[in-house]
N, C-alpha and C positions, 0 to 999 in steps of 0.2 A: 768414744761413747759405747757403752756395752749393748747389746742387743738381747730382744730377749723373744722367745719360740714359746707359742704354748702346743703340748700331744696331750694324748690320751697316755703313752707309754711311750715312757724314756729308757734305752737299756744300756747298762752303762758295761762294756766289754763284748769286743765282736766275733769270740770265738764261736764252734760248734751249739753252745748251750745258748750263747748270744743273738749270731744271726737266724736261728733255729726257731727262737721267741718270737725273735721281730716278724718273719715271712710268716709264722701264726695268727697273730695279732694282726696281720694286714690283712691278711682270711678274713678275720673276724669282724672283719669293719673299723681297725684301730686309725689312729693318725699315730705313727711311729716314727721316734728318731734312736740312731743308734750310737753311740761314743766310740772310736777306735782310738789308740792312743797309737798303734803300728799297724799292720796289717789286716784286714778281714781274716779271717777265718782262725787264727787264735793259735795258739800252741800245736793242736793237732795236725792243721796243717800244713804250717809253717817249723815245727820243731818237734812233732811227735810221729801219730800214726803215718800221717803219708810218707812223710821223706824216709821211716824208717822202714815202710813196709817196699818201697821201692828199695833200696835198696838190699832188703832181705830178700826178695825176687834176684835181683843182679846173683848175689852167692849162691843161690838156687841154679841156679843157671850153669855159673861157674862149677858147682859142684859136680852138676849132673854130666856134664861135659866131659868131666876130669876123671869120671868112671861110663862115660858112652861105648865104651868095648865089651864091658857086662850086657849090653844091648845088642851086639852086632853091628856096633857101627865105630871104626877104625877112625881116629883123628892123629895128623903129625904134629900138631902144636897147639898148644892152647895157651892164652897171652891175658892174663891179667889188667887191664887197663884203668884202674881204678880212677881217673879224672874222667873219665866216661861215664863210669857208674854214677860219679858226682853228677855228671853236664844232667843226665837224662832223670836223675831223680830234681832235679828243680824245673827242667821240663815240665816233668808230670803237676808240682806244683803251681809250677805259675798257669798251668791250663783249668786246674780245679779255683784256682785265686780268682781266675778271668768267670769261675762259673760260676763264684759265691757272689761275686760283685753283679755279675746279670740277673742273679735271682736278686738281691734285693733294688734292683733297680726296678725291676718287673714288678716287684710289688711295693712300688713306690714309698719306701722306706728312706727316710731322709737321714744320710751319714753324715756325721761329724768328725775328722779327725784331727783330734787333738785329747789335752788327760782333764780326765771328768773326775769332780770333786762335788761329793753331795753338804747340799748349805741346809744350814739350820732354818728356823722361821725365821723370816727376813721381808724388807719390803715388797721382794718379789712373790711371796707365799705365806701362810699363814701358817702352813703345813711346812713339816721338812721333807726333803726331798729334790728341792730345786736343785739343776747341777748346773756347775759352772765349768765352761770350755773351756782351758786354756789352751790354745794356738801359738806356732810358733810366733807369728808375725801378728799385729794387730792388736786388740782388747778382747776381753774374753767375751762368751756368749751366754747367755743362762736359758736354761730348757726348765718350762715349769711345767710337769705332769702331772698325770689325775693320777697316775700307777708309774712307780720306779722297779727298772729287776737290777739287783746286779748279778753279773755273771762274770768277774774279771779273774777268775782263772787263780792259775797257782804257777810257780816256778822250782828248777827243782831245788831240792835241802840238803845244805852241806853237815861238813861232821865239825862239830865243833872245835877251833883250833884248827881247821885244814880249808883254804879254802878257793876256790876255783880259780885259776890263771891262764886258764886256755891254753896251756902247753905243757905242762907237766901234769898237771891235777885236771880233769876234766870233768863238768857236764854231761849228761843226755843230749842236749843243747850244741855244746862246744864240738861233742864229737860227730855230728850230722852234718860238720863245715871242716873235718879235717878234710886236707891235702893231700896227705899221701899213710899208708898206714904205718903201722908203727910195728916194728920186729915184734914184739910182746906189748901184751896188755894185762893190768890188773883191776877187775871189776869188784868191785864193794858194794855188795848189797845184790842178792840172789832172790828177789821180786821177778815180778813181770819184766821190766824194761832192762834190769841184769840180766837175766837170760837166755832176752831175744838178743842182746849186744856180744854175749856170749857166743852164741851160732851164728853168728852174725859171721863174728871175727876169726874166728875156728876153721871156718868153710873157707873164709879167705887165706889162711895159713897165718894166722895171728898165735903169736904161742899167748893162751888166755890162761891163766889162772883166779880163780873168785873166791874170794871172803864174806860169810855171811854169818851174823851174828846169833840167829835162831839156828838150833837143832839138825836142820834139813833145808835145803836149797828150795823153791819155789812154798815160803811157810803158808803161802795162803791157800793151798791145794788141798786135795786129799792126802794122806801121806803114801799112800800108795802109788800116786802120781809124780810126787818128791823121787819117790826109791828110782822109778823108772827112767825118769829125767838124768837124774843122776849117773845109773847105769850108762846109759846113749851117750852124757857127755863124757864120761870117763873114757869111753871104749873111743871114742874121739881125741884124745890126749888133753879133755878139758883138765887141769888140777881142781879139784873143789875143797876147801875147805869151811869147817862149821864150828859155830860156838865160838866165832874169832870177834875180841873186841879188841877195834884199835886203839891203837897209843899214838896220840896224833903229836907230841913231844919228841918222838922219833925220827918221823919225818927229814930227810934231808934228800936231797936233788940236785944230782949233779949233771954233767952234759949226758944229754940223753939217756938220761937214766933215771932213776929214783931207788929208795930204799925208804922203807919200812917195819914198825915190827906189831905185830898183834897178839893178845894174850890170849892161849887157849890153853883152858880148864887154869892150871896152875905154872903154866910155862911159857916163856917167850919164843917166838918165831920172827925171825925177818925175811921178809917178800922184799925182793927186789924185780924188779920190769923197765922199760921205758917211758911208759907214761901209765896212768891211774884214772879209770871210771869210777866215778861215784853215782850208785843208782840205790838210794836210800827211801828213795818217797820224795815230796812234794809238797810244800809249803804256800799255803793260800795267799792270795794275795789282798792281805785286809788292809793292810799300810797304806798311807798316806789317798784315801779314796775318802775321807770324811766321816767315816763313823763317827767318830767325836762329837761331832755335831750333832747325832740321834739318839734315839733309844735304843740302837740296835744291839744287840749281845753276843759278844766275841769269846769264846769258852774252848780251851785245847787249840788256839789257833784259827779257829773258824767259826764262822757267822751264823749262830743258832735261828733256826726255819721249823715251821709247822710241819704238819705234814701237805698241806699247799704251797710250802713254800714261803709262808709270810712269815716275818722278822716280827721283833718286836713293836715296829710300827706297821699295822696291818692292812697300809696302803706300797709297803717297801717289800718286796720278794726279793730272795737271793735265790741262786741253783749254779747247778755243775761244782769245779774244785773247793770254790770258794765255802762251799759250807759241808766239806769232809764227805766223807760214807766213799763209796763206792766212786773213785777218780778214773771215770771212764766216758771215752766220748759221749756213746750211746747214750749211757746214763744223764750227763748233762744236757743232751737233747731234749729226751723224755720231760728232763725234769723242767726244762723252760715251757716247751709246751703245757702241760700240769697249771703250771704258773699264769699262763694267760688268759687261759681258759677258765679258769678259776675269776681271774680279775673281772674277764668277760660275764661272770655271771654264769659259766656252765657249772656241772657238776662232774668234776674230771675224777678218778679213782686214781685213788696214792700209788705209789708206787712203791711193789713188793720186792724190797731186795733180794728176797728167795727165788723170784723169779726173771734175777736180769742176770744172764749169761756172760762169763768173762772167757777173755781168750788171750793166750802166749803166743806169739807168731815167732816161736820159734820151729827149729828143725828138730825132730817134730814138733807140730802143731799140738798144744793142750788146750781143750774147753772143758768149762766146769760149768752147773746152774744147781742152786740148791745148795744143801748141806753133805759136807764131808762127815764118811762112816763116823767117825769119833765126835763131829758136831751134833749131829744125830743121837748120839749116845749121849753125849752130854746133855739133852735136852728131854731126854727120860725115854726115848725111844727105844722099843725092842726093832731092830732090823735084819735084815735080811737082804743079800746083794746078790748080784748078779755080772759078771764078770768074762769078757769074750775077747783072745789074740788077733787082733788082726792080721796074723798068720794064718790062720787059719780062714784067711778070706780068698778065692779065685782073685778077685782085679787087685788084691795088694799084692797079692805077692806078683803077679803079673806087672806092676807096674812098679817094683823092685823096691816098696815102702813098708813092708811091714812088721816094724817095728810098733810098742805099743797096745793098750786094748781099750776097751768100754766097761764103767762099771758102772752098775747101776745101785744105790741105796733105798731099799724101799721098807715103809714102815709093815711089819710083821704082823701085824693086828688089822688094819685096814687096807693094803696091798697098794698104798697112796704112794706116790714117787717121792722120794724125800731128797734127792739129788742124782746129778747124770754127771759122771766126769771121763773125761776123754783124754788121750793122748797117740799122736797118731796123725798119718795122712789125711788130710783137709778138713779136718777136726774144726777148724772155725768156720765152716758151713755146715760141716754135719749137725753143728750144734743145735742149728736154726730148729730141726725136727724135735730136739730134747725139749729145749723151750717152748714150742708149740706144744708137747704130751702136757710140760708140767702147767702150763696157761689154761688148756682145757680140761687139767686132774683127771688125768688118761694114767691108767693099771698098766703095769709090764705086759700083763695078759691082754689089752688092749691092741700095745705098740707089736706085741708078736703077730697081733692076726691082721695087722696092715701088710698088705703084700708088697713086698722090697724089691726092684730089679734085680736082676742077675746076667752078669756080675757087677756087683758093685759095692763100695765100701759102707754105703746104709744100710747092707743086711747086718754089719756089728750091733745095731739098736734090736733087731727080731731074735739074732742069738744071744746076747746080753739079757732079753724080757724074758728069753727060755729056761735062760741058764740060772733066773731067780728059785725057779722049781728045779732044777736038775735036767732040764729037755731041751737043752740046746741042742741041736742038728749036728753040729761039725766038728765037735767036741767028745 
């Protein structure tokens, strides 16, 4: 006999933007249930930011080690242990898994696991929206809500004609569960998550070579951030190449190996390596979740939303991968909260893409918020920037990082911050001060007259504000 649950809010996917909703909504006085069809905590945790940010620490580690006599400090052996690296990065996981699962306990949000399938109007609703559990074992369940979110996330995107086997061809995914590494690596696709894998594998003695299809390695950057990127991996033995489209026809894979060839400009190349990342983007996951059944609006792959957040049917909210823009935790956070809040009857403020901060966790560290010089210009802007070495800082070079600098984009007419991009030692903290200037529409001339510790690597934002006018200090 099926059973059936009535909430205030049903959210169908338990990742970052998922369980994020639900512990809002229980804030707010909601009766919540949640759909997991695997795990809490979603991609992020289980197959993105944490596992991979642990173990870009481990290479950190390893790196630093392997040059500790730059320091004064003599080591006789340094040992790679790379099933270690593994043990302690799902460690970290399953301790954060144990802390998503106590927060929604604490706020008595009622989990469901099994795959949720939103129904049409039916006997159960008059409204669609109803979702139907199915569970391994048993009959299914129907949860009928006043407010549905979905948040079920995205998986990543192959190349058409090539496609993942876990052993040759890899995942984001697949390679966060290899075994042991691999002599050589070939990454496809010089994004965000291609570049952290890149320094990743680099630092570990991976010979990496990468293929990317745009003009310049990291295209969503400043391009001036690209150039510098690029430098540091080169001067690393990374190989980089650009303007390569594959020929997935080509393809052939033999014992530990593979080959390939890709066309650039008017001529073929073949990469050969051991095995092959694919970090192209990210593909939502609208399949088989019941759209069909609604009104909702599926366009480029993804689930069209308000600026609340509401679909086509304006009691059904999507947010995070599933409806494009900006495929970032934070952001899916934001956006579920946005969303409940909204349901709840407050009056939440959209959310400004100009103003959500991304970051590379690679060696070094890139952040960006706002618009790149050339976006800026393309938007009719007169600008004017501001640009500061983090060499020329006391604690970087002291602390043997200073590579990279700060630029800042500011509009020439009004002296309004029009973007802050970074690359550089602890750059995805330093960011947090940029985002906080451009939230409060804080002047270069502002962030210079905040007084910055010394030494330390946030006086790059006071000689950067300076160096808009020509008065940077150090320079």
């Amino acid at each position: 006999m099926t059973a059936t649950n009535e909430f205030d809010l049903v959210i169908l996917g338990g990742g970052i933007g998922g369980y994020t909703a639900a512990i809002r909504a229980s804030q707010l006085g909601m009766r919540v249930a949640l759909v997991e069809k695997d795990k809490l905590g979603g991609t992020c945790l289980h197959r993105g930011c944490i596992p991979s940010k642990a173990l870009l620490r481990s290479a950190e580690v390893y790196r630093l080690l392997q040059n500790s006599s730059e320091y004064g400090i003599d080591t006789t052996s340094i040992t790679l242990n790379f099933s270690k690296m593994q043990e302690r990065k799902q460690k970290i996981v399953d301790q954060l898994y144990r802390g998503v699962q106590h927060l929604l306990k604490k706020g008595n949000i009622t989990v469901f696991h099994g795959f949720g399938t939103i129904l049409g109007p039916s006997i159960f609703s008059p409204l669609t929206g109803s979702v139907s559990v199915k569970k391994e074992n048993g009959d299914p369940e129907i949860l009928i809500p006043k407010y549905l979110l979905l948040a079920t996330g995205s998986r990543p995107r192959e190349i058409p004609g090539i496609a993942f086997d876990g052993e040759y061809i890899l995942s984001s995914d697949q390679a966060l569960q290899l075994e042991s590494l691999p002599n050589s690596m070939l990454i496809v696709g010089a994004g965000m998550i291609g570049i952290e894998w890149a320094s990743l594998l680099s630092d570990l003695g991976v010979e990496v070579e990468i293929l990317e299809l745009s003009d310049r390695i990291l295209p969503g950057e400043d391009p001036d951030i690209s150039k510098e990127m690029a430098r540091i991996l080169k001067k690393r033995k990374v190989k980089i190449h650009t303007g390569v489209t594959i020929l997935p026809d080509s393809l052939l894979t033999e014992e530990n190996s593979l080959r390939i060839k890709g066309r650039i400009q008017d001529q073929e190349k073949e990469f050969c390596s051991e095995k092959m990342l694919i970090t192209i983007g990210r593909s939502a996951n609208v399949e088989h979740i019941g759209l069909e059944n609604s009104e909702i609006k599926v366009e480029h792959g993804v689930v069209v939303v308000n600026q609340m957040y509401q679909t086509a049917e304006s009691h059904i909210y999507a947010v995070g991968d599933l409806i494009g823009g900006l495929q970032l935790a934070h952001v899916a956070s934001r956006e579920g909260i946005i969303a409940v809040e909204h349901a709840a009857g407050l009056k939440p403020s959209p959310l400004n893409p100009l103003k959500v901060p991304k970051v590379t966790y690679s060696r070094p560290e890139v952040a960006s918020i706002g618009w790149s010089e050339r976006e800026a210009k393309k938007h009719g802007f007169s600008v004017k920037t501001g640009v500061f070495p983090f060499r020329a800082l006391g604690k970087a070079v002291a602390q043997g990082e200073s590579d990279g600098f700060a630029k800042l984009v500011v509009d020439h007419k009004t002296d309004d911050l029009l973007g802050i991009h970074l690359i550089g030692p602890s750059v995805s903290n330093l960011i947090a001060e940029g985002a906080l200037a451009q939230f409060l529409d804080a002047t270069p001339w502002e962030l210079s007259q905040m007084v910055h510790p010394h030494p330390s690597l946030a006086e790059v934002f006071a000689e950067a504000s300076l160096a808009v006018e020509g008065k940077a200090i150090h320079s």
